[in-house]
N, C-alpha and C positions, 0 to 999 in steps of 0.2 A: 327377434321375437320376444314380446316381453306378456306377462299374465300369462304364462303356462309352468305350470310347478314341472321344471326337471329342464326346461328349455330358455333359460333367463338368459337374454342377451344373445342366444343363438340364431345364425341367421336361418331365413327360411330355406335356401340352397342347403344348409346342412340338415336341415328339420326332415327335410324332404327325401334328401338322402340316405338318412339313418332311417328312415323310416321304409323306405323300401329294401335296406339292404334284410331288415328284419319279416319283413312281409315275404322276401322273394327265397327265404328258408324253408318254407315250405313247398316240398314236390309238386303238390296239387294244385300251387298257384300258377297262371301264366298271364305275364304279363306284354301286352300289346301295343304299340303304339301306332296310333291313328287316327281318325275323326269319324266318328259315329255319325250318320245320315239321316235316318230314319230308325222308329223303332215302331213296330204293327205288332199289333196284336189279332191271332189266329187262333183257329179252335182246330187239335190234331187230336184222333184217336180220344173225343170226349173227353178232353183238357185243355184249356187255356193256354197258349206259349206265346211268347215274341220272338218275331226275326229282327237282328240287330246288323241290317246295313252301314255296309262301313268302308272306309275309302282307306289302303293302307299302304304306307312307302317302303319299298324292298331294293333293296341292290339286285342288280343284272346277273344272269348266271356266272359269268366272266367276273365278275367280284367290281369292275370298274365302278370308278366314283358316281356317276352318275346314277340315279335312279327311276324307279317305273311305279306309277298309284297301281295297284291292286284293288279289287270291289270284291270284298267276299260279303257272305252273310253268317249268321250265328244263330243258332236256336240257344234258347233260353226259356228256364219259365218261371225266372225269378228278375229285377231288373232294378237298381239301386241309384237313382242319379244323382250325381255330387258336380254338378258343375255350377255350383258356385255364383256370384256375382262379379261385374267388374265396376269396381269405383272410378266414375268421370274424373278427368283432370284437366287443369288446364294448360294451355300451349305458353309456356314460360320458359328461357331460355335459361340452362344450366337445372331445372329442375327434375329433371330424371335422373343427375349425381348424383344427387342428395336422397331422393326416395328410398326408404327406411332406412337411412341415416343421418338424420336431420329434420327432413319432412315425414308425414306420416297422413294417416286421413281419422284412427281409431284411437279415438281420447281414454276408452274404455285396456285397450290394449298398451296403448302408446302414450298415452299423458301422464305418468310420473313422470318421464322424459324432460317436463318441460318447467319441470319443481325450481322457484325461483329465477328462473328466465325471460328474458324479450320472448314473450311469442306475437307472431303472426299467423292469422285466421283468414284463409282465403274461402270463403263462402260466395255461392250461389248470389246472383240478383233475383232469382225465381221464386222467393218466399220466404221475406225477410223474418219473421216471425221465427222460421226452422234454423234460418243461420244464428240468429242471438240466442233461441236455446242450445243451440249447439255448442256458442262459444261461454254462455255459464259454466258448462261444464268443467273448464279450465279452473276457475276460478278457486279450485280448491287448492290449488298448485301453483300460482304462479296470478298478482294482480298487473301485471304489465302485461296487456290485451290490444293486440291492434286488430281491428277485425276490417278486413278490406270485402266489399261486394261486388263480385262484377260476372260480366258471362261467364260460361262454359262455350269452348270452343268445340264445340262434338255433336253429334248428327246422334248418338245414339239412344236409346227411349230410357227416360228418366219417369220408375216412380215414386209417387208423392205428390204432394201438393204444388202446382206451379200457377205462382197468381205472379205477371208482372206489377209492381207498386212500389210508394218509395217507405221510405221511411217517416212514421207518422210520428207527432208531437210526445204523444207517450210513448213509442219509443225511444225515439232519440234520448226523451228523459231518463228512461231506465236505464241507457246505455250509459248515462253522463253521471245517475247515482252509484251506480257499479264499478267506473271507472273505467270501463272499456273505451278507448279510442277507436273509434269507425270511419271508414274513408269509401264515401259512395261512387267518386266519379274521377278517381284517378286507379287506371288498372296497374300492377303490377307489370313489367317484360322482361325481368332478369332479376337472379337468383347472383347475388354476389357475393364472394366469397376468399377466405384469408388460403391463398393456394401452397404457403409453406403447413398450414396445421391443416389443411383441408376438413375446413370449418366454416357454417355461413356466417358472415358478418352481417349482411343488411340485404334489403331489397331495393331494388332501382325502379320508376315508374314510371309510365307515361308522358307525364308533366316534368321530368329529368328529377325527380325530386330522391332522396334517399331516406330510407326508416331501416334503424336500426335493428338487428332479428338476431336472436342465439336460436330460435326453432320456431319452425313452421309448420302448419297442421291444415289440411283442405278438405272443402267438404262440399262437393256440386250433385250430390243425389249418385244414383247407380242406374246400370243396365243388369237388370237380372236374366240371366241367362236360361231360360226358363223354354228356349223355342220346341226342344223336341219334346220335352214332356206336356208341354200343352198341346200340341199337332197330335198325343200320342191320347188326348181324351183328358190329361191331368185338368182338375179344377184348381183355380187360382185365387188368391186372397190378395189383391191390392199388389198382383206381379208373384207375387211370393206362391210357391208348391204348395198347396191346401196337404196337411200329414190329421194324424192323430195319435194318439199317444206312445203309439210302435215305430212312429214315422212310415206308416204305411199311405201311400196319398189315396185317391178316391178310387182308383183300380186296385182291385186285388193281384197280390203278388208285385205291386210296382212301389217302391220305396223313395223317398226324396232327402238328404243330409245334408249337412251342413248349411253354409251361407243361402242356398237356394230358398230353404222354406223358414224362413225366421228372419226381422229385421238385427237381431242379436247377432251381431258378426261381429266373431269371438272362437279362436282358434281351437280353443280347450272343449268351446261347445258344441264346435262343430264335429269335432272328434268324437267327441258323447254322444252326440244325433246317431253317428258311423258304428256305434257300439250299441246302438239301441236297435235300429234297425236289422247290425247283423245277428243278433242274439235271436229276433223275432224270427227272423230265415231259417236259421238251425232248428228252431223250434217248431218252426211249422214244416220244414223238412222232415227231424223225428217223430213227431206224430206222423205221418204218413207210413213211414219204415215201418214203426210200429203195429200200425193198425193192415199193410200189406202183408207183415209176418202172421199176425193174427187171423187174416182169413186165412193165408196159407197151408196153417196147421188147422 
């Protein structure tokens, strides 16, 4: 993990780890594992709540390995979802080794990484326009730029802009005054690599041909995972959870953080969404307490 003050060069398995063992300190937290289904919204006793169907894996009474799905439900009347995006990739051999340690997809998180090195830019054919802003980005770090374009092997919904086209005259120029070397029509199939330093050396392609690579960075659009909160009435902006400044999205009492509602996917910021939003919940919790004590008395 790198662009997170306190977490330089930490991998995410640990991030993730420390980070729960800190959360799970508190009594009143309980933590679940499972897959959320469905989340409705219902009006009980003249208040809004959600039931949060969910599908959950349990060991057998007998303790044996094998397990049993469970289908419970949850009332709730608050509902916060962080489920993220997932970045497309492509089907390359030996490149899931290397993925955050070598490869990466986030210039903004990931690109001092690549300060004075061969990089390799694997971009989209879907909208050549976004892969050459993409690969500027580099440029402040590192002028040896190979930018290769080719499919995305994935069924899964990309958004953004997706024009097939090639590369037009002013293009290619920019790319040749910038210095970036571009390669349209020869794919990438292996990630090759020096296996005493377990380090990339180069890429192999298609055409049997080899380019040499110290780091690689790709970039074929995302699937925002956005499904239950839109089924759940959430409005959308371009895939992304419509928030506003609490990150409350257009239901009340329903929150969206992180990678979900922002193209900014950026670890530190998605933490700060998780802190904005919980701060709002506290607060629109005690104002309630409050004003319940008040008629009370």
């Amino acid at each position: 993990m790198h662009g997170y003050l306190g977490f330089k060069n930490s991998s995410i398995k640990d991030a993730i780890q420390k980070s729960w063992s800190d959360v799970l300190k508190y009594e009143f937290v309980k933590r679940i594992e499972g897959r959320v289904e469905t989340v409705k919204k219902i009006t009980e006793e003249g208040s809004n709540i959600f039931l949060i169907s969910t599908s959950i894996r349990a060991k057998k009474e007998n303790n044996s390995i094998e397990e049993i799905i469970q289908k419970k439900v949850f009332k709730t009347r608050y509902v916060i979802f962080a489920t993220g995006v997932e970045h497309l990739k492509p089907k390359i051999k030996n490149f899931d080794k290397f993925l955050g340690n070598g490869i990466w997809h986030c210039p903004h998180c990931d690109g001092f990484a690549s300060t004075n090195k061969k990089l390799i830019i694997i971009a989209s054919n879907k909208n050549y326009a976004e892969a050459i802003d993409y690969a500027k980005v580099f440029l402040g770090w590192t002028r040896d730029v190979t930018l290769f374009l080719q499919e995305v092997e994935n069924d899964k919904v990309y958004y953004g802009n997706q024009k097939n086209n090639r590369l037009n005259e002013k293009q290619k120029n920019e790319l040749t005054s910038l210095g970036i070397n571009v390669i349209e029509d020869d794919r990438i199939t292996e990630i090759i690599y020096d296996s005493k330093t377990n380090t990339i050396n180069s890429v192999l392609t298609n055409s049997n041909r080899h380019y040499e690579a110290d780091i690689i960075f790709y970039h074929f659009g995302i699937a925002i995972q956005n499904e239950i909160a839109q089924k759940l009435g959430c409005k959308l902006d371009i895939g992304y959870v419509k928030v506003n400044e609490k990150q409350q999205t257009t239901i009340a009492n329903v929150y969206a953080v992180g990678d979900i509602d922002t193209d900014r996917h950026y670890a530190i910021l998605a933490s700060a969404s998780g802190a904005i939003a919980a701060l709002a919940v506290y607060e629109d919790l005690l104002r309630g307490a409050i004003s319940k004590t008040r008629k009370n008395n």
